[in-house]
C-alpha positions in Angstrom: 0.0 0.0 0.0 1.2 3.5 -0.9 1.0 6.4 1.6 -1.7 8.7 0.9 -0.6 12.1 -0.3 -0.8 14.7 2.5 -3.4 16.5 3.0 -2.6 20.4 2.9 -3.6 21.8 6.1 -6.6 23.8 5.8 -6.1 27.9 5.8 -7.7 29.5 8.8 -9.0 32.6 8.4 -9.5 34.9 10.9 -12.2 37.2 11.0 -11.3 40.1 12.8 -14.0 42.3 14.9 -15.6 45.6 13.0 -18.2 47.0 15.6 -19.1 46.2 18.8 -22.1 44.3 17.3 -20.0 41.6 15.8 -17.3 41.2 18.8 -20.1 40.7 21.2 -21.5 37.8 19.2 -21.1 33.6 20.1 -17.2 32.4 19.9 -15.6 36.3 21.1 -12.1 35.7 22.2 -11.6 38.8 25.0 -7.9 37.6 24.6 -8.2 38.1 20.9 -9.4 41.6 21.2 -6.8 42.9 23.4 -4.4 42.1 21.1 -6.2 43.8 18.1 -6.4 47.0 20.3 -4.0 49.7 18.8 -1.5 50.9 21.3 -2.2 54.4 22.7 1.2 56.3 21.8 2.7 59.2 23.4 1.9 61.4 21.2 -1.9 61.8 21.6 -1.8 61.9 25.3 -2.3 65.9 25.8 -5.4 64.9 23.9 -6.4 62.1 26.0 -6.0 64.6 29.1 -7.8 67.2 27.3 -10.9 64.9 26.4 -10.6 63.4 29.8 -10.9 59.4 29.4 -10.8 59.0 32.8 -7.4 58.4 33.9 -6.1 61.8 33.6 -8.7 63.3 36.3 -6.6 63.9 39.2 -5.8 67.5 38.7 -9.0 68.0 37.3 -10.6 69.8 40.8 -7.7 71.9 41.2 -8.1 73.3 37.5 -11.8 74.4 38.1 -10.9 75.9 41.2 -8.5 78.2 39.4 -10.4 78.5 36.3 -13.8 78.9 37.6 -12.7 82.6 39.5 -11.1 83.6 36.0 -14.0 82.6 33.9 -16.7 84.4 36.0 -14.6 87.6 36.6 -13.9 87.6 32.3 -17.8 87.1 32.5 -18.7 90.3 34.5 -16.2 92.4 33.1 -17.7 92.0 29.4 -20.9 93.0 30.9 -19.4 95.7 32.4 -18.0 96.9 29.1 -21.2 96.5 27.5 -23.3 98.3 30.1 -20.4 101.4 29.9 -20.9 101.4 26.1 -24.4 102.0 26.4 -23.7 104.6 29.4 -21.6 105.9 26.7 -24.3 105.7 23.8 -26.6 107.2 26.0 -25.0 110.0 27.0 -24.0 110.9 23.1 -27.8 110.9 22.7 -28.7 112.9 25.3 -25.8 116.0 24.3 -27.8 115.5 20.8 -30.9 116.4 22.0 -29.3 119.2 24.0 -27.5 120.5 20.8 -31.2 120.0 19.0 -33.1 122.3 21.7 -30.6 125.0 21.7 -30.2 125.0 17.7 -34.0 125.8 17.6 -35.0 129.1 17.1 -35.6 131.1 20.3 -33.1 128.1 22.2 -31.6 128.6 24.7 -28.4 127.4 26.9 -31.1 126.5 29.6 -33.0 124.6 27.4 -30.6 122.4 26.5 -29.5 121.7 30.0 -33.3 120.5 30.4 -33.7 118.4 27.2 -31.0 116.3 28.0 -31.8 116.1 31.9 -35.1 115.2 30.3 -33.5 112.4 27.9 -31.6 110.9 30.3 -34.5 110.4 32.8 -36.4 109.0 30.7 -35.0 107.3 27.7 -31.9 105.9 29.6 -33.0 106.1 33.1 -29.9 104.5 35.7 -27.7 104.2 32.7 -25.6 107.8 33.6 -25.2 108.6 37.2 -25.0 111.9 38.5 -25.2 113.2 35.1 -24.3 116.9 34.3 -24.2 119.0 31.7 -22.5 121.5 29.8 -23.4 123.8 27.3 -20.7 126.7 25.4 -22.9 128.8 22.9 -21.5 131.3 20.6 -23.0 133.5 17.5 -21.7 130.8 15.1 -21.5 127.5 17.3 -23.0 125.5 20.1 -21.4 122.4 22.1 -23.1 120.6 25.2 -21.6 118.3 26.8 -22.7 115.5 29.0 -20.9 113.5 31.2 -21.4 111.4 34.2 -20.3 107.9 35.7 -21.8 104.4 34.5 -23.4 102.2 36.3 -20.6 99.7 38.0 -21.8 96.3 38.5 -17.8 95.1 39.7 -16.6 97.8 42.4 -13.1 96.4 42.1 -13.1 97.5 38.5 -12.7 101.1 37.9 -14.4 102.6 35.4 -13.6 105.9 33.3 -15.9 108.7 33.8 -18.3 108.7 30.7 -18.5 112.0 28.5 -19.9 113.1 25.0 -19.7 115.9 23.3 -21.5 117.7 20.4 -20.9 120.6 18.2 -23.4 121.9 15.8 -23.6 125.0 14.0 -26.7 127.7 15.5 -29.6 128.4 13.1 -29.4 131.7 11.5 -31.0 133.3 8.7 -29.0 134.9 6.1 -29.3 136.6 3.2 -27.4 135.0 0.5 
């Protein structure tokens, strides 16, 4: 009797894991799939830290007790800008109105004085504390001024003194 050729050893194929679906399904090797993990290298832990995976947390308290101050004081002092812009905007309004009352025919210095007092109480009332102003009228020109302090929602963070001035030429009839 001759000896039966070999038989080539059949191929085995792997089939390696895709999604979750597939790894969780009958014959999953855990032993398998921790050697098909990729390696975490060096160079992405900053990201890892920054996304937070969970083994990177131990400084994480100490970080929102510095940042949390910082991001909160940022916070007010924005609002603070804002609300001095608009202490700003309405003080350039109110010296308009000023100039527009004193321009008229038969103005007067006083009346401007009292349409902006008047624009200020009631267009922009608690936006301009302790408001005062100003008026300098000659044959050719008038310019009022208005100034006062904004409203300060941070005490700690000083605030220049808001003021607005407008110049406008004095109705006149000529000739030419």
């Amino acid at each position: 009797m001759s000896p039966s050729p070999a038989k080539p050893a059949p191929l085995q194929a792997r089939i390696e894991p895709t999604s979750r679906r597939s790894r969780a399904g009958a014959g999953h090797d855990p032993s398998l799939a921790r050697r098909l993990r990729p390696t975490r290298s060096t160079s992405i832990r900053p990201l890892l830290q920054a996304l937070g995976d969970g083994r990177y947390d131990r400084g994480s308290a100490v970080q929102a007790a510095v940042l949390f101050p910082i991001l909160i004081i940022a916070t007010f002092a924005i609002i603070q800008g804002g609300i001095w812009f608009y202490a700003r905007s309405a003080a350039l309004n109110a010296a308009e109105e000023g100039l527009q009352a004193a321009r008229a025919e038969n103005g007067s210095t006083a009346a401007a004085v009292a349409a902006s007092s008047s624009f200020l109480t009631r267009a922009a009332s608690g936006a301009v504390l302790n408001p005062t102003t100003q008026v300098a009228a000659s044959p050719l020109t008038i310019t009022v001024t208005v100034s006062g302090e904004s409203t300060a929602i941070v005490d700690f963070l000083p605030l220049p003194r808001v003021s607005q001035t407008v110049t406008g030429a004095t109705e006149r009839f000529t000739t030419q």
